[in-house]
C-alpha positions as CSV (number, residue, x, y, z in Angstrom):
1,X,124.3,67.6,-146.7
2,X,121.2,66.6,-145.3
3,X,120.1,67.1,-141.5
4,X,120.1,64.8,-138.9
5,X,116.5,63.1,-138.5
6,X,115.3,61.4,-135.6
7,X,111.2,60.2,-135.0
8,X,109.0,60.1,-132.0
9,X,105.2,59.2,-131.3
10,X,102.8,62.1,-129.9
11,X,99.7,61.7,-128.9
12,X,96.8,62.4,-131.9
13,X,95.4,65.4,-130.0
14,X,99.4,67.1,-129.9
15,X,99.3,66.3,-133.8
16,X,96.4,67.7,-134.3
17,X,97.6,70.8,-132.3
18,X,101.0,71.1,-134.2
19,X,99.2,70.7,-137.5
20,X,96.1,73.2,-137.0
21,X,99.2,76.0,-135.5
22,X,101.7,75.1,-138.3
23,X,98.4,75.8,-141.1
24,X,97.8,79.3,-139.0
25,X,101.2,80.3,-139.3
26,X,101.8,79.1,-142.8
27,X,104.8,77.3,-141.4
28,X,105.9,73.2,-141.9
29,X,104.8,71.1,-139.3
30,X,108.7,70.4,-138.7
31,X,109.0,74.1,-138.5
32,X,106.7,74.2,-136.0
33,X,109.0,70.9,-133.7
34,X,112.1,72.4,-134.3
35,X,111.2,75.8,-132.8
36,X,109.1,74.1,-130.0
37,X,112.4,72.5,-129.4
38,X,114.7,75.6,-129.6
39,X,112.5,77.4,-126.9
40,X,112.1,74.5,-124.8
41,X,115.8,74.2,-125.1
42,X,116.4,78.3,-124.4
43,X,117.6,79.0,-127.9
44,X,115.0,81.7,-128.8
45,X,117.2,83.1,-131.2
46,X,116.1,80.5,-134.2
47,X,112.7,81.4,-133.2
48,X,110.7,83.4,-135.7
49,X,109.2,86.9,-134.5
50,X,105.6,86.0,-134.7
51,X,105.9,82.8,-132.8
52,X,108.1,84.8,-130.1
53,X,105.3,87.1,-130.2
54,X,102.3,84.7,-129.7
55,X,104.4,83.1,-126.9
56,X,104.8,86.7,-125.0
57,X,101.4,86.8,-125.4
58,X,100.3,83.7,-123.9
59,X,102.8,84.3,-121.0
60,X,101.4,87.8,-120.5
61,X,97.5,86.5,-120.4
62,X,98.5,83.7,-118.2
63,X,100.1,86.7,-115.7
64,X,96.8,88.6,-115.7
65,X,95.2,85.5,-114.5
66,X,97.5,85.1,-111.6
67,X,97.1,89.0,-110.8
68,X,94.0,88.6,-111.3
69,X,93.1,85.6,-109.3
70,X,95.3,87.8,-106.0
């Protein structure tokens, strides 16, 4: 059985992100929605390591800012 499939419209500059990380990461671009949904949702779970990662990441730069900025 196939998976439920819905559509939406993004802006061209969103596309263009999701496509650039989802050619990084070597992942699909739907790969790349469905993750971005899970962890918007809080289901980090179905998250793959390296995303979780590159998200820590990002959270922990964006904290040395704020320290910084103190």
């Amino acid at each position: 059985m196939s998976s439920p499939q819905f559509s939406v419209r993004i802006p061209s500059t969103l596309n263009e992100q999701v496509k650039e990380f989802a050619e990084a990461n070597n992942i699909t671009k739907t790969k790349v929605m469905i993750d971005a949904l899970k962890h918007y949702l809080g289901c980090m779970e179905g998250i793959a390591l390296n995303q979780q990662l590159s998200e820590i990441k990002k959270l922990i730069n964006e904290l040395k800012i704020t320290i910084e900025e103190k």
